[in-house]
mmCIF file as gemmi writes it, N, C-alpha and C atoms, coordinates in Angstrom:
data_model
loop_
_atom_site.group_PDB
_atom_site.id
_atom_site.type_symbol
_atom_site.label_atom_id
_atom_site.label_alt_id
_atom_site.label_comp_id
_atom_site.label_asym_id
_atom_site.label_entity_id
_atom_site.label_seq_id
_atom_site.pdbx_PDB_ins_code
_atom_site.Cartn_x
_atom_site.Cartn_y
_atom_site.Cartn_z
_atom_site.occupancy
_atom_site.B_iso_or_equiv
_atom_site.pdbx_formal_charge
_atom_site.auth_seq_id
_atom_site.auth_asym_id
_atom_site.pdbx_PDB_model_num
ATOM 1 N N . UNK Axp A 1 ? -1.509 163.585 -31.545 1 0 ? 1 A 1
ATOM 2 C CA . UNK Axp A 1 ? -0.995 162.246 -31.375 1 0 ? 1 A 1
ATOM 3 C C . UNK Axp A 1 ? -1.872 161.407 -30.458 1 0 ? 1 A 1
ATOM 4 N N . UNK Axp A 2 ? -2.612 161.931 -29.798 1 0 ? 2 A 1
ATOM 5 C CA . UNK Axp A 2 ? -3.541 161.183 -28.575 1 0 ? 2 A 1
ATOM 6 C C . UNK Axp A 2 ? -4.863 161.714 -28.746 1 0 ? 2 A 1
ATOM 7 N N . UNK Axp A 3 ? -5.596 162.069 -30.074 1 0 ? 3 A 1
ATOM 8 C CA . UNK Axp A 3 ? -6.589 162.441 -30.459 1 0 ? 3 A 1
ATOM 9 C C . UNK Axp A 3 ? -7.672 161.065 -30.721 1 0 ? 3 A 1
ATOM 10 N N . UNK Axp A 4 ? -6.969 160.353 -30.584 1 0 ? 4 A 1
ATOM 11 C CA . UNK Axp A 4 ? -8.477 159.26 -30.224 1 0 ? 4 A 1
ATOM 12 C C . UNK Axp A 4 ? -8.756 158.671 -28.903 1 0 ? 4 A 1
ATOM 13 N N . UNK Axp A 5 ? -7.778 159.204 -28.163 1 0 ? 5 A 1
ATOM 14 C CA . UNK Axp A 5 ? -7.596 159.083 -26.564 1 0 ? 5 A 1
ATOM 15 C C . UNK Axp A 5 ? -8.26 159.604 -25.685 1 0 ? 5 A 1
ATOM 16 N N . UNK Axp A 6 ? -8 161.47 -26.064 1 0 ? 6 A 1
ATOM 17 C CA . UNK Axp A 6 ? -7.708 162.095 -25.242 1 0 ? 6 A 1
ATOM 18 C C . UNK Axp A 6 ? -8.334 163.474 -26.014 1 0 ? 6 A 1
ATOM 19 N N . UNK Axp A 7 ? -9.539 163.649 -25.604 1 0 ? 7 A 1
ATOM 20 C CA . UNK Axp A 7 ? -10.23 164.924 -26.003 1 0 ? 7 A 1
ATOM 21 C C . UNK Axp A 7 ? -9.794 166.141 -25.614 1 0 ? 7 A 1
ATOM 22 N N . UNK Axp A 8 ? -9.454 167.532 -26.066 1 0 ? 8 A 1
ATOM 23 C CA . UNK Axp A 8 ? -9.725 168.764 -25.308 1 0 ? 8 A 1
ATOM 24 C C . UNK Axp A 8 ? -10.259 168.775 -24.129 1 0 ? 8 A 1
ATOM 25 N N . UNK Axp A 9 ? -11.353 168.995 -24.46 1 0 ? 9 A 1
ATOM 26 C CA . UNK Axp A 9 ? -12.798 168.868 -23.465 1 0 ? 9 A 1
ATOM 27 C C . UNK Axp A 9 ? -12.544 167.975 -21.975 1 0 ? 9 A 1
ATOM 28 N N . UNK Axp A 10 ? -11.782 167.133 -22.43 1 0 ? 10 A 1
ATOM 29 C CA . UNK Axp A 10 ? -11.519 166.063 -21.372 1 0 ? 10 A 1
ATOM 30 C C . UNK Axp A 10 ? -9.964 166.667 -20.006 1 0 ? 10 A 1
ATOM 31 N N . UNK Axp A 11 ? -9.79 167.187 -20.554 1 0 ? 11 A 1
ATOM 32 C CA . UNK Axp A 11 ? -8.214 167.802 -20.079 1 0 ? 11 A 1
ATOM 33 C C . UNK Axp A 11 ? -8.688 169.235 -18.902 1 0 ? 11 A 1
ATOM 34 N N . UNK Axp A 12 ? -9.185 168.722 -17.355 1 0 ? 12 A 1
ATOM 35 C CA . UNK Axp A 12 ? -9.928 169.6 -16.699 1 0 ? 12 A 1
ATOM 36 C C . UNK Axp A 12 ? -8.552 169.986 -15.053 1 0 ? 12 A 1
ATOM 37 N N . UNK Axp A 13 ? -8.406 171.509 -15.362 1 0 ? 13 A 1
ATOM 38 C CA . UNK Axp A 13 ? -8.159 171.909 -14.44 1 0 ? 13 A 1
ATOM 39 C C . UNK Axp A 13 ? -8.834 171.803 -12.346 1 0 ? 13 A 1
ATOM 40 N N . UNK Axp A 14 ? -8.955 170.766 -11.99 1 0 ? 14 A 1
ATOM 41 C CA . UNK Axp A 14 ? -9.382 170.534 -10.636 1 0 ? 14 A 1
ATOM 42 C C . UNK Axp A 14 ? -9.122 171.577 -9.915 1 0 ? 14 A 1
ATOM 43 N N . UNK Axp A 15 ? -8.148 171.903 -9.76 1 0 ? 15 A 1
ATOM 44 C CA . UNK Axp A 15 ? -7.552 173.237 -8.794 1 0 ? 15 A 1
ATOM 45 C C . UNK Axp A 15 ? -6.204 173.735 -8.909 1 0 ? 15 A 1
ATOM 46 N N . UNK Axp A 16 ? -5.791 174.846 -8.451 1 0 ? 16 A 1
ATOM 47 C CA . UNK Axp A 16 ? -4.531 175.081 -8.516 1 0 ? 16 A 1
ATOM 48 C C . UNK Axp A 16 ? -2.96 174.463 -8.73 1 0 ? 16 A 1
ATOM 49 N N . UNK Axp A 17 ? -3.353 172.885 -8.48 1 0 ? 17 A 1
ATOM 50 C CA . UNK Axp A 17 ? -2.515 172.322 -8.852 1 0 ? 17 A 1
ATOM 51 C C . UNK Axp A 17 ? -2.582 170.687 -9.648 1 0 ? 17 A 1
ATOM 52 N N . UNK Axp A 18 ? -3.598 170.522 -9.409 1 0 ? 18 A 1
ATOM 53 C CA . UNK Axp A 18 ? -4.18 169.231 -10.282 1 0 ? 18 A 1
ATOM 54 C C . UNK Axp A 18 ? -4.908 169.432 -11.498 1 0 ? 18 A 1
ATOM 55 N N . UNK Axp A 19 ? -4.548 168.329 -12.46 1 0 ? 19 A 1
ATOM 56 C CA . UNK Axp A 19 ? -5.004 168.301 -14.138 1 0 ? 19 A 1
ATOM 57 C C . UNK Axp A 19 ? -5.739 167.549 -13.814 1 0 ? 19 A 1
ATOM 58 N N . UNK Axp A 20 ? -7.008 166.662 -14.576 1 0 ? 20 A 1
ATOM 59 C CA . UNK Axp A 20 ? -7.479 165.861 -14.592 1 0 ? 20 A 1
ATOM 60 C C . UNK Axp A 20 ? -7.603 164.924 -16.214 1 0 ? 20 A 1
ATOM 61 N N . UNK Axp A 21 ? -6.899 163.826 -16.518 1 0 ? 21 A 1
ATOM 62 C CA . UNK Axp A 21 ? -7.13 163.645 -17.932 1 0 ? 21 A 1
ATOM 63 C C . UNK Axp A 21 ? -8.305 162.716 -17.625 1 0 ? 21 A 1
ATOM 64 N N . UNK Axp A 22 ? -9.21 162.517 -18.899 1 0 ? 22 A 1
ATOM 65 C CA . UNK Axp A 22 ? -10.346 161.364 -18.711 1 0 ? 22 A 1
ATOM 66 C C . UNK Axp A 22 ? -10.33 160.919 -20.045 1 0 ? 22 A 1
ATOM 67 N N . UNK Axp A 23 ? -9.593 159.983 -20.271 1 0 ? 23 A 1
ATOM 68 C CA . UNK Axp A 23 ? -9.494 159.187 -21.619 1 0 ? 23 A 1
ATOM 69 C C . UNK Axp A 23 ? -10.968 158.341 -22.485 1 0 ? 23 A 1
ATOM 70 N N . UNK Axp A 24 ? -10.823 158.798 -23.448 1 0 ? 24 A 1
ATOM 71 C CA . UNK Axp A 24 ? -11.667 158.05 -24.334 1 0 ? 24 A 1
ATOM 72 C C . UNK Axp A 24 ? -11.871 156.767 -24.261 1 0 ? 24 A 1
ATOM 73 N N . UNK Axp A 25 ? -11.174 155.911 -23.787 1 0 ? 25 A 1
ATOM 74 C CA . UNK Axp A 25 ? -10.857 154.384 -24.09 1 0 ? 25 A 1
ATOM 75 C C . UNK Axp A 25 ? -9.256 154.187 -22.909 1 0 ? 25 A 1
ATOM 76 N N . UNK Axp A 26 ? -9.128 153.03 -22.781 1 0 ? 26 A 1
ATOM 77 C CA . UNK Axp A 26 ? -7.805 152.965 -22.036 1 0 ? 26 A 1
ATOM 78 C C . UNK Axp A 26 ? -6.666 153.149 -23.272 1 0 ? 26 A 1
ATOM 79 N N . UNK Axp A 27 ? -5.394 153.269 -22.53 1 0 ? 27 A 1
ATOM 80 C CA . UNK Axp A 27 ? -4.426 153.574 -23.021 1 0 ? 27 A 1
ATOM 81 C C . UNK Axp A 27 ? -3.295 153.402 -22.511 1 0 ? 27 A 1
ATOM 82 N N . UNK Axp A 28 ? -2.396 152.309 -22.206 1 0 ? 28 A 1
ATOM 83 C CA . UNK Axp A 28 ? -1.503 152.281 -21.378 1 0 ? 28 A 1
ATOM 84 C C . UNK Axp A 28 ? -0.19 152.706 -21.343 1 0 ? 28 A 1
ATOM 85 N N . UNK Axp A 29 ? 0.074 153.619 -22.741 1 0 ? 29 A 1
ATOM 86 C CA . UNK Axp A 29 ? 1.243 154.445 -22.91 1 0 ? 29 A 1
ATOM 87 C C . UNK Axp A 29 ? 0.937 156.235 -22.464 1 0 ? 29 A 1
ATOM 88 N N . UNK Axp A 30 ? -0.111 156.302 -22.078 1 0 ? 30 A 1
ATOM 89 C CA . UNK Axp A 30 ? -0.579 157.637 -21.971 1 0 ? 30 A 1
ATOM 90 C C . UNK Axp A 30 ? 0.083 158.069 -21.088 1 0 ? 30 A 1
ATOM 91 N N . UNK Axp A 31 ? 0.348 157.704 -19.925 1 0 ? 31 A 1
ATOM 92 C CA . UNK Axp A 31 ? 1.668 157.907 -18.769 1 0 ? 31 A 1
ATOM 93 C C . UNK Axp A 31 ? 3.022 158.22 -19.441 1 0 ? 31 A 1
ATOM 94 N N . UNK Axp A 32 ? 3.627 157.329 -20.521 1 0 ? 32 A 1
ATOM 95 C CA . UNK Axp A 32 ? 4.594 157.965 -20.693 1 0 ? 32 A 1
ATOM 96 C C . UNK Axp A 32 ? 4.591 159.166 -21.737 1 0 ? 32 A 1
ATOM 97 N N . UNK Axp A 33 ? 3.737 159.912 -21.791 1 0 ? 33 A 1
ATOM 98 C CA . UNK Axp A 33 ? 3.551 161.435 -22.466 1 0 ? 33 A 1
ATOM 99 C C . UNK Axp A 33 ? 3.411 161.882 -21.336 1 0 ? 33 A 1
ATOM 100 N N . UNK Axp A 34 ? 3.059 162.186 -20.32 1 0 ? 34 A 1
ATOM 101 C CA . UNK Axp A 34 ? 3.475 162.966 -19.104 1 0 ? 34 A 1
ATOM 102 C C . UNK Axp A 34 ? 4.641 163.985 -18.643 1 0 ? 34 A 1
ATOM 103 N N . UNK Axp A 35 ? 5.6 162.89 -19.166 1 0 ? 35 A 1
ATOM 104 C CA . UNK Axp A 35 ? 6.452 163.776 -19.152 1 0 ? 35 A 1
ATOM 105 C C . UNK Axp A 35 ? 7.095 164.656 -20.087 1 0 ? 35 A 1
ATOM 106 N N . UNK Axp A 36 ? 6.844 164.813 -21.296 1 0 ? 36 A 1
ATOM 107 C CA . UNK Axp A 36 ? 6.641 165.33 -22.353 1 0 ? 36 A 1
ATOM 108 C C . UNK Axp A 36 ? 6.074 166.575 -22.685 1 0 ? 36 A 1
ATOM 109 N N . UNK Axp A 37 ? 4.945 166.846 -21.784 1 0 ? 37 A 1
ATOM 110 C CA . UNK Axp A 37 ? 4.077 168.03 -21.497 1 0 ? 37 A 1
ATOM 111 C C . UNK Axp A 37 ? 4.331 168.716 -20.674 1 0 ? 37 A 1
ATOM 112 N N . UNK Axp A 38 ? 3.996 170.187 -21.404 1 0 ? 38 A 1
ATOM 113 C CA . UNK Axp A 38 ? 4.971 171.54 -20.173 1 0 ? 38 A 1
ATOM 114 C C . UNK Axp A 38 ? 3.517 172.529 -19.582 1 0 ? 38 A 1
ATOM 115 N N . UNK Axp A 39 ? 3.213 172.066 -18.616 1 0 ? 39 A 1
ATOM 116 C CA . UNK Axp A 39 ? 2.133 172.702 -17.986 1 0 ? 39 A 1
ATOM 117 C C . UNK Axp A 39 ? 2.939 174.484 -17.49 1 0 ? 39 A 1
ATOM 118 N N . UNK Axp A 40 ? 2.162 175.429 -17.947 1 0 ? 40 A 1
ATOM 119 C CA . UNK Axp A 40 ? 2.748 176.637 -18.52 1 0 ? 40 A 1
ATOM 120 C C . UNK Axp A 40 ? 1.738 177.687 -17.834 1 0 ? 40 A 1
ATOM 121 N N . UNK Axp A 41 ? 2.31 179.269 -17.496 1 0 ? 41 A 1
ATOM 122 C CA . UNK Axp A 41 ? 1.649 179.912 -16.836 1 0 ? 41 A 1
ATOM 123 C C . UNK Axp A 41 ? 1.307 180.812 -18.121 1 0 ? 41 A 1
ATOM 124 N N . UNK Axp A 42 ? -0.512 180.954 -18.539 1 0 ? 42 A 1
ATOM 125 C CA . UNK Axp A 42 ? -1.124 181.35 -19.878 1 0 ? 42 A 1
ATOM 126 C C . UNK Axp A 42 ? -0.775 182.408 -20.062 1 0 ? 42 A 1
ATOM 127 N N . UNK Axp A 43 ? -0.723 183.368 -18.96 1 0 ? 43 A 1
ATOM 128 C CA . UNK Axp A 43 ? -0.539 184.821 -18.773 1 0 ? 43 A 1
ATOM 129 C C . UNK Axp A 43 ? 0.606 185.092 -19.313 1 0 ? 43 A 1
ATOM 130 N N . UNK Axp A 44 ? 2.116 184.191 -18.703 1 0 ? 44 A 1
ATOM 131 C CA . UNK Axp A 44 ? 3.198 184.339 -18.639 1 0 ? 44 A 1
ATOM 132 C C . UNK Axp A 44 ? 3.776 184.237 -20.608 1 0 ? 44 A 1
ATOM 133 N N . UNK Axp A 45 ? 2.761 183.236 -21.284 1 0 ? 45 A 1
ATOM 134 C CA . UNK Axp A 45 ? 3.156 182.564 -21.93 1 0 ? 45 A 1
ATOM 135 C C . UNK Axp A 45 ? 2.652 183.89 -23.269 1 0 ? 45 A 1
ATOM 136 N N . UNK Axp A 46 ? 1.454 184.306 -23.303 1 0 ? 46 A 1
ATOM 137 C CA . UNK Axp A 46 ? 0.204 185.263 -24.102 1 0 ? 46 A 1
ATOM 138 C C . UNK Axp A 46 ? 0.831 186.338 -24.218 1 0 ? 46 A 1
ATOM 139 N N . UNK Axp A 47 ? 1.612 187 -23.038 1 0 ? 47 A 1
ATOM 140 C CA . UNK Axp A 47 ? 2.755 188.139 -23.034 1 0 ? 47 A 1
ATOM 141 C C . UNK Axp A 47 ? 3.763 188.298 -24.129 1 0 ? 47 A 1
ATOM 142 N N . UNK Axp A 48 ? 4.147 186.93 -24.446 1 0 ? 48 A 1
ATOM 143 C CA . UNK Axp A 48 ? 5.222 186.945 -25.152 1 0 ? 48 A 1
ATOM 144 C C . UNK Axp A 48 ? 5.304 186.327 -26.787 1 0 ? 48 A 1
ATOM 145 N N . UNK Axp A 49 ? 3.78 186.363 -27.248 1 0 ? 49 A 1
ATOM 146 C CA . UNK Axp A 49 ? 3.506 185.903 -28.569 1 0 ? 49 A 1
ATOM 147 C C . UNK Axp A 49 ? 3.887 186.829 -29.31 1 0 ? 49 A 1
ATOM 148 N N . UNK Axp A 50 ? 4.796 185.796 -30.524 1 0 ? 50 A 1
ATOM 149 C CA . UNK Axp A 50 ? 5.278 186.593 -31.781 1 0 ? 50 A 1
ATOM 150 C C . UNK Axp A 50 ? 4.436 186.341 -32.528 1 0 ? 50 A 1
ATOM 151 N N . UNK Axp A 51 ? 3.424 187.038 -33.753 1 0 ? 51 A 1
ATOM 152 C CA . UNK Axp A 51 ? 3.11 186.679 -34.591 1 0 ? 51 A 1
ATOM 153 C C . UNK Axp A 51 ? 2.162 185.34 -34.537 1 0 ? 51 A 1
ATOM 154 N N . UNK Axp A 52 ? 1.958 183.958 -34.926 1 0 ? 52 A 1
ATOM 155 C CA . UNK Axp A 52 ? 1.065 183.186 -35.058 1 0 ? 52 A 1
ATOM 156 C C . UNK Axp A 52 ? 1.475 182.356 -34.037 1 0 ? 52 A 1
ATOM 157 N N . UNK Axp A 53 ? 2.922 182.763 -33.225 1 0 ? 53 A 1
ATOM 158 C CA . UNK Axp A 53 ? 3.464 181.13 -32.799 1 0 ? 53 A 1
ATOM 159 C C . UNK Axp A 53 ? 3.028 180.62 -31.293 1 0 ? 53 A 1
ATOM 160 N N . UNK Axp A 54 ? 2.1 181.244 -31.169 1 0 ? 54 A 1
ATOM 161 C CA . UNK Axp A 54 ? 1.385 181.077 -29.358 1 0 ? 54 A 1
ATOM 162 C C . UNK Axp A 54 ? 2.408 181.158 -28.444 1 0 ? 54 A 1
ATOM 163 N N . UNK Axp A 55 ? 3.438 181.751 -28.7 1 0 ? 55 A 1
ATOM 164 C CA . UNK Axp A 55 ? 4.46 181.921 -27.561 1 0 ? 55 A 1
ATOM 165 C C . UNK Axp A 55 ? 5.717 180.446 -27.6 1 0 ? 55 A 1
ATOM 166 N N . UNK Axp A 56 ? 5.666 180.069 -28.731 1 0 ? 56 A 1
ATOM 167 C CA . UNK Axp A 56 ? 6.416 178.46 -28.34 1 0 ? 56 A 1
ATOM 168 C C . UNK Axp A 56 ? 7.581 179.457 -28.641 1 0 ? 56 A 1
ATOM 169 N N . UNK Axp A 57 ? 8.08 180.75 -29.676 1 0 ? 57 A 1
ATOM 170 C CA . UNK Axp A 57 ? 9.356 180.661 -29.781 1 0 ? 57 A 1
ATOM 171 C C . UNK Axp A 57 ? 10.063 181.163 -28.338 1 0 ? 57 A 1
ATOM 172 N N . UNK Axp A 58 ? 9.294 182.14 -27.622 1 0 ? 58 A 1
ATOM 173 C CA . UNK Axp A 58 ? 9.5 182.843 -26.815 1 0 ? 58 A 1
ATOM 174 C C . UNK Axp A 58 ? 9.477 181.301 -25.561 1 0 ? 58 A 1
ATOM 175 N N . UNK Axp A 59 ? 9.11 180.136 -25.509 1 0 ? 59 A 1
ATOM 176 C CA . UNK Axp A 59 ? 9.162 179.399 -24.407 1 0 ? 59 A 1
ATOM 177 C C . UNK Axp A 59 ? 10.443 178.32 -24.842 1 0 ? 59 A 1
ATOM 178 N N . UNK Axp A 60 ? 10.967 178.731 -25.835 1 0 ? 60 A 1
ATOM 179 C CA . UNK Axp A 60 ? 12.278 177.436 -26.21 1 0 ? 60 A 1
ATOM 180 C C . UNK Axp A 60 ? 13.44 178.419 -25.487 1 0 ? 60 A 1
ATOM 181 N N . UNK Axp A 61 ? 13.346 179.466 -25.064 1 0 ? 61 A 1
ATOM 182 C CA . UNK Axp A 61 ? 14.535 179.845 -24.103 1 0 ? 61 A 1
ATOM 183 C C . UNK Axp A 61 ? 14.214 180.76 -22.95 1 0 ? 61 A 1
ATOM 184 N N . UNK Axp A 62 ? 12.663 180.669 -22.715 1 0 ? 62 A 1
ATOM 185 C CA . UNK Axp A 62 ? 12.405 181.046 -21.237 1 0 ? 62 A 1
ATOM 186 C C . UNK Axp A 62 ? 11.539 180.472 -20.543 1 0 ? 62 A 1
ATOM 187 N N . UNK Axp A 63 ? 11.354 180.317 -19.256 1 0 ? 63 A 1
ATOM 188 C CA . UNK Axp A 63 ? 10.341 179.095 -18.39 1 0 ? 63 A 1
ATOM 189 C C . UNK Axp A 63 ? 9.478 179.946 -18.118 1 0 ? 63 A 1
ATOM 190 N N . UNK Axp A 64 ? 8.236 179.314 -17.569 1 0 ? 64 A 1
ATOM 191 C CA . UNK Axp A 64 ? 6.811 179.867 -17.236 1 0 ? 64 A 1
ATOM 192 C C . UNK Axp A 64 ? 5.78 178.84 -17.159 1 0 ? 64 A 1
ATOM 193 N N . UNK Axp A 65 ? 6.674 178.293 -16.204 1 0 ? 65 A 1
ATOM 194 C CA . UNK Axp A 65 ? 6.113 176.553 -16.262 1 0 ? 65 A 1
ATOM 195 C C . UNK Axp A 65 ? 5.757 176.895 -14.409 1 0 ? 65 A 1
ATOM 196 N N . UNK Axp A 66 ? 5.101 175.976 -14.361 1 0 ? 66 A 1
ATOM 197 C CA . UNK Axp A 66 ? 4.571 175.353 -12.676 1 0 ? 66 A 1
ATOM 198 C C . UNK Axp A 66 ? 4.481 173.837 -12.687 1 0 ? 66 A 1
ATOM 199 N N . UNK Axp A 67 ? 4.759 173.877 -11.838 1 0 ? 67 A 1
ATOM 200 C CA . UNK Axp A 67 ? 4.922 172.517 -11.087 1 0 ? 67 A 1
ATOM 201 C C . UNK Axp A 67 ? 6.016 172.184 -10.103 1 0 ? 67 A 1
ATOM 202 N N . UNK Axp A 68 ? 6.336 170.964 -9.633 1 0 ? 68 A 1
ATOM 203 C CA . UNK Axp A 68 ? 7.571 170.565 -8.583 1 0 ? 68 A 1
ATOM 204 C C . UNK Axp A 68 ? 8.68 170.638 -8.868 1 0 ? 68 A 1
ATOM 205 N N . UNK Axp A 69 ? 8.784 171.292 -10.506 1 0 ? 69 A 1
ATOM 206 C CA . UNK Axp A 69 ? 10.228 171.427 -11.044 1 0 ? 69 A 1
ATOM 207 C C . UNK Axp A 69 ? 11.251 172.023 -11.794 1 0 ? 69 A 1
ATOM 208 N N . UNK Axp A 70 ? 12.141 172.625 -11.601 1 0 ? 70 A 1
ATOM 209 C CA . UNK Axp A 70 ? 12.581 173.718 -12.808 1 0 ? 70 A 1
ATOM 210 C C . UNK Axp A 70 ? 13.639 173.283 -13.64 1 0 ? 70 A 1
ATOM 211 N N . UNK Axp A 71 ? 13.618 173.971 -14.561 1 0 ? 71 A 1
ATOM 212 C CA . UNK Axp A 71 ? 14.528 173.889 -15.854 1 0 ? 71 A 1
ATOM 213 C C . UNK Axp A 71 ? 16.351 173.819 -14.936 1 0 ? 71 A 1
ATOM 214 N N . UNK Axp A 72 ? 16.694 172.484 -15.141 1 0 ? 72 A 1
ATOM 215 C CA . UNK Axp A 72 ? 18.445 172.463 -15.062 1 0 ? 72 A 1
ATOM 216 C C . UNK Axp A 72 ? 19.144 173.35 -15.834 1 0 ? 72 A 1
ATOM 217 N N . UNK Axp A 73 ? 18.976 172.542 -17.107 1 0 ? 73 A 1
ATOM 218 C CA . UNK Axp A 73 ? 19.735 172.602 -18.276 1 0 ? 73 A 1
ATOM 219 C C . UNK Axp A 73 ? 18.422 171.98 -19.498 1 0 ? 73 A 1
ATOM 220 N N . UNK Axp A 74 ? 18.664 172.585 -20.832 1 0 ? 74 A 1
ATOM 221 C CA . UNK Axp A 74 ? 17.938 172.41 -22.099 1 0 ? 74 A 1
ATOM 222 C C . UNK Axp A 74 ? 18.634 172.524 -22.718 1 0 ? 74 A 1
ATOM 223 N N . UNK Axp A 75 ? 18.76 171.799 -23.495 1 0 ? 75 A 1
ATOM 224 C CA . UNK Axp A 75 ? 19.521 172.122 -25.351 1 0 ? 75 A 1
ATOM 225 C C . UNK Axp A 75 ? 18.5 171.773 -26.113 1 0 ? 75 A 1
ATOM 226 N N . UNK Axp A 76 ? 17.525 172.578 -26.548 1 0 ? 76 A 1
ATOM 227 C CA . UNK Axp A 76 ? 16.721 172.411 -27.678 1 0 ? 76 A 1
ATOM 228 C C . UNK Axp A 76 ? 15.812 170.672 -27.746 1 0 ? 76 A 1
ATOM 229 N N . UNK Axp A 77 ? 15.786 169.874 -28.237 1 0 ? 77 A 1
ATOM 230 C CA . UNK Axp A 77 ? 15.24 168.711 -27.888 1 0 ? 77 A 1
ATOM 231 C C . UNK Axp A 77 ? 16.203 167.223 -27.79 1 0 ? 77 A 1
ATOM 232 N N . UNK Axp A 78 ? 17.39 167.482 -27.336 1 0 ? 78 A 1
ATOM 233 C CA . UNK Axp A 78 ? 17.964 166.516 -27.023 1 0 ? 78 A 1
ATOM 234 C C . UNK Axp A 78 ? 18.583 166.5 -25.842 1 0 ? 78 A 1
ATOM 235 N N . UNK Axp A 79 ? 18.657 167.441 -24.633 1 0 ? 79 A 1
ATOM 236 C CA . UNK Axp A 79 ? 18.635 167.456 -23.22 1 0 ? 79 A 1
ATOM 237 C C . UNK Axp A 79 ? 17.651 167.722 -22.437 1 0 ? 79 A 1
ATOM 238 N N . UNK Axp A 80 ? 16.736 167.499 -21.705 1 0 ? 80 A 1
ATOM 239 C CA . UNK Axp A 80 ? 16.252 168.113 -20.87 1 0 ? 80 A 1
ATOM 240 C C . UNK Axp A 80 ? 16.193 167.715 -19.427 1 0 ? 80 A 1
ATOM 241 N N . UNK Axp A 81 ? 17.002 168.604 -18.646 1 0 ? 81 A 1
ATOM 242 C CA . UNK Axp A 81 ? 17.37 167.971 -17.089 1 0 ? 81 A 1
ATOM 243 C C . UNK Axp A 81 ? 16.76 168.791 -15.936 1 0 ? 81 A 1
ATOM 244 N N . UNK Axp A 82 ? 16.03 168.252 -15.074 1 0 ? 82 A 1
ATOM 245 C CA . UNK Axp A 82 ? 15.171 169.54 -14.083 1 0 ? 82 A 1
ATOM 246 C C . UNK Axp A 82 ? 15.585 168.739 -13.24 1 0 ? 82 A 1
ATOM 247 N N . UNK Axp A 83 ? 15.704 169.908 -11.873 1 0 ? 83 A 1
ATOM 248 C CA . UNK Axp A 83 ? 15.508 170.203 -10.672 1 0 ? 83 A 1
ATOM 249 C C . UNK Axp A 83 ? 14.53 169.919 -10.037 1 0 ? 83 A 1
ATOM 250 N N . UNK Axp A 84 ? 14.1 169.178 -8.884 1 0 ? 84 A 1
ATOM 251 C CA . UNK Axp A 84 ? 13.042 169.221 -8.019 1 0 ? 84 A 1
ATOM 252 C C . UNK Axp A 84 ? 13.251 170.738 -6.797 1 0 ? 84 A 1
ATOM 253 N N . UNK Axp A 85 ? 11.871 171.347 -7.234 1 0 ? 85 A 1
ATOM 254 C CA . UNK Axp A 85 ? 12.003 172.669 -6.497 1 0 ? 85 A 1
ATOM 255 C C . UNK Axp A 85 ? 11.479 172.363 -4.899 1 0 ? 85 A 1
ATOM 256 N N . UNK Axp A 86 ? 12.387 172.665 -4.366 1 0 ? 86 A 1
ATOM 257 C CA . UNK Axp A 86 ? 12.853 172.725 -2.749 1 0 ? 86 A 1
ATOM 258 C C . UNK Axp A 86 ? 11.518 172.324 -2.11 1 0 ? 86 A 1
């Protein structure tokens, strides 16, 4: 969806806790996909692949996410409510 935006290549881990995006061109909706995206622990995620599905079935009912926030409550794609972690 942001493939004329927003390269692979462009999407750079800084450090332990910073992403870096570097857009193709400006884009002033690119902020609101932010929150949309589940920054995920690879290890956590590679463990638990069924078959072709890179782990998405195994991450629609378990977390292995990082960042400032955890899973409230989910219902599939019409709730999603987090916690700011302490």
């Amino acid at each position: 969806m942001l493939s004329r935006h927003l390269k692979p290549e462009n999407v750079v881990a800084v450090d332990a806790r910073t992403v870096r995006f570097t857009l193709e061109r400006a884009y002033p909706d690119f902020i609101s996909f932010l929150p949309l995206w589940f920054v995920v622990s690879p290890k956590q995620v590679m463990a638990n692949v069924e078959g072709d599905d890179d782990g998405q079935k195994w991450l629609t009912t378990s977390a292995a996410g990082s960042g400032p926030f955890t899973i409230r409550r989910w219902d599939g794609q019409t709730v999603m409510s987090l916690a700011a972690v302490p």
